[in-house]
C-alpha positions in Angstrom: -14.7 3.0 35.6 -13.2 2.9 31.9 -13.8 6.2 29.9 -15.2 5.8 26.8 -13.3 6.5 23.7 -13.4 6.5 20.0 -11.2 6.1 17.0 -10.6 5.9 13.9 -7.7 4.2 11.6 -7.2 7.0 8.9 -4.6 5.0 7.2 -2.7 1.7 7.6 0.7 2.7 6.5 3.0 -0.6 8.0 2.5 -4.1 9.8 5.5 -4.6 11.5 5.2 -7.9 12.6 2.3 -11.2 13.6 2.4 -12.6 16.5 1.1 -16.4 16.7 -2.3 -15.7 17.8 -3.2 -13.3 14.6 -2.1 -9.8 16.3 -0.2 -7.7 14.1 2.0 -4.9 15.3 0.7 -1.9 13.4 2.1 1.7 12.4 -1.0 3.6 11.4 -2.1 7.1 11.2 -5.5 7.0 13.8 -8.0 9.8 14.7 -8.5 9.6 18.5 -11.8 10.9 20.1 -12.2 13.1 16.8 -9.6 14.7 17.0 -6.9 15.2 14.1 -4.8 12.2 13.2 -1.8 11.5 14.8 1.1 8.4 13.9 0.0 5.2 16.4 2.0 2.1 16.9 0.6 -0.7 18.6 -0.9 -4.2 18.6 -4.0 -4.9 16.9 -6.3 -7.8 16.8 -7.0 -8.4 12.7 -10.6 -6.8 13.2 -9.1 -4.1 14.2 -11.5 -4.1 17.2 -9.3 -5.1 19.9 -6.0 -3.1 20.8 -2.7 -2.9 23.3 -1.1 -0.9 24.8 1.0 1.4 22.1 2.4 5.1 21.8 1.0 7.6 20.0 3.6 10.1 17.9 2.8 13.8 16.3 4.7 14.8 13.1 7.1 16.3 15.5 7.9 13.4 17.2 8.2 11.3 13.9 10.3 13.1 12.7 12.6 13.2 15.6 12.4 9.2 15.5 13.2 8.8 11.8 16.6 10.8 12.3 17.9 8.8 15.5 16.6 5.6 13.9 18.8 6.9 10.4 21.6 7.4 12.8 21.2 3.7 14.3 24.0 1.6 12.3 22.2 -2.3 12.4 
């Protein structure tokens, strides 16, 4: 049996991309179960009611991802 959950979007702060049936891959900042907000990348349906599967980052974490990603030469 599912858990029940709730959250909250906080703030949009990217769409990364839309797929061809309207989902958008989304970085967001999103309040889970009440607790504080933490950076959330994932799918998202464009009500925002409908989700995938997607990680969920602290400031830590971020940070540690936007230095590799700065060391990435594309």
């Amino acid at each position: 049996m599912a858990k029940e959950f709730s959250f909250e979007i906080m703030e949009e702060i990217a769409v990364l991309s839309e797929n061809a049936k309207g989902w958008k891959k989304e970085l967001n900042l999103v309040s889970w179960n009440g607790n504080p907000p933490k950076f959330d990348l994932r799918d998202w349906d464009s009500e925002h009611e409908k989700m995938g599967k997607g990680l969920t980052l602290s400031n830590e974490e971020v940070k540690g991802l936007k230095q590799a990603l700065a060391a990435i030469d594309i």
